[in-house]
C-alpha positions, 0 to 999 in steps of 0.5 A, a space after each residue: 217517548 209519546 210511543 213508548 208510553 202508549 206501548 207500555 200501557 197497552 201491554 201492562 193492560 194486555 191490550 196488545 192488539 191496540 198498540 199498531 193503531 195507538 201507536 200511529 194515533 199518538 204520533 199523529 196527535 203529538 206532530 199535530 200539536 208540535 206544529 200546530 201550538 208551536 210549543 216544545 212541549 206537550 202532554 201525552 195521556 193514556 188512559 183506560 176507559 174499560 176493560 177494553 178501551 183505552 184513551 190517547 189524548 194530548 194537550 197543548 196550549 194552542 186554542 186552534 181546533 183540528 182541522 180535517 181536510 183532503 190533500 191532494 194525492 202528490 200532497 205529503 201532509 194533511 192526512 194526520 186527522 183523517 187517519 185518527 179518524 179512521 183508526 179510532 172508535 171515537 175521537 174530539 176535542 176538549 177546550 180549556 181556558 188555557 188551550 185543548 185537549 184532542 183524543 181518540 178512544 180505540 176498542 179491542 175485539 172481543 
């Protein structure tokens, strides 16, 4: 559904380019918080920033903070924060009272 989401909104935005990296970014986001904050259920937000800026982010109610690591080579998870990383132009975490917000912002090319 969290693709979905990202897929439509680029597209109504005309900001196709960005869907492949928002795509990968939200699941990444969204499995994170799923394991992580050990809840069901999670908050999905795409927003646009500029004309040629969109932000993904996803709330949950755990207060741990992400946490970016280098897993070994035969290692299959660990990699989620660093691939946000690489894709995004910028990405944080934003704390409430009742848990967090972690977001990542991608750019279009002129």
């Amino acid at each position: 559904m969290a693709r979905r989401l990202v897929r439509a909104a680029l597209a109504v935005w005309a900001l196709n380019e960005l869907t492949e990296d928002g795509v990968l970014i939200v699941t990444e986001l969204v499995s994170n918080a799923v394991r992580h904050a050990r809840r069901a259920s999670v908050r999905v937000i795409v927003e646009r920033t500029a004309p040629r800026a969109v932000r993904i982010a996803v709330a949950d109610l755990s207060r741990i903070q992400p946490v970016s690591c280098l897993p070994g080579l035969d290692e299959e998870e660990g990699r989620g924060v660093l691939l946000v990383a690489a894709l995004a132009a910028r990405w944080g975490v934003d704390e409430r009272h009742w848990g967090k917000i972690v977001w990542a912002e991608l750019e279009a090319r002129r």
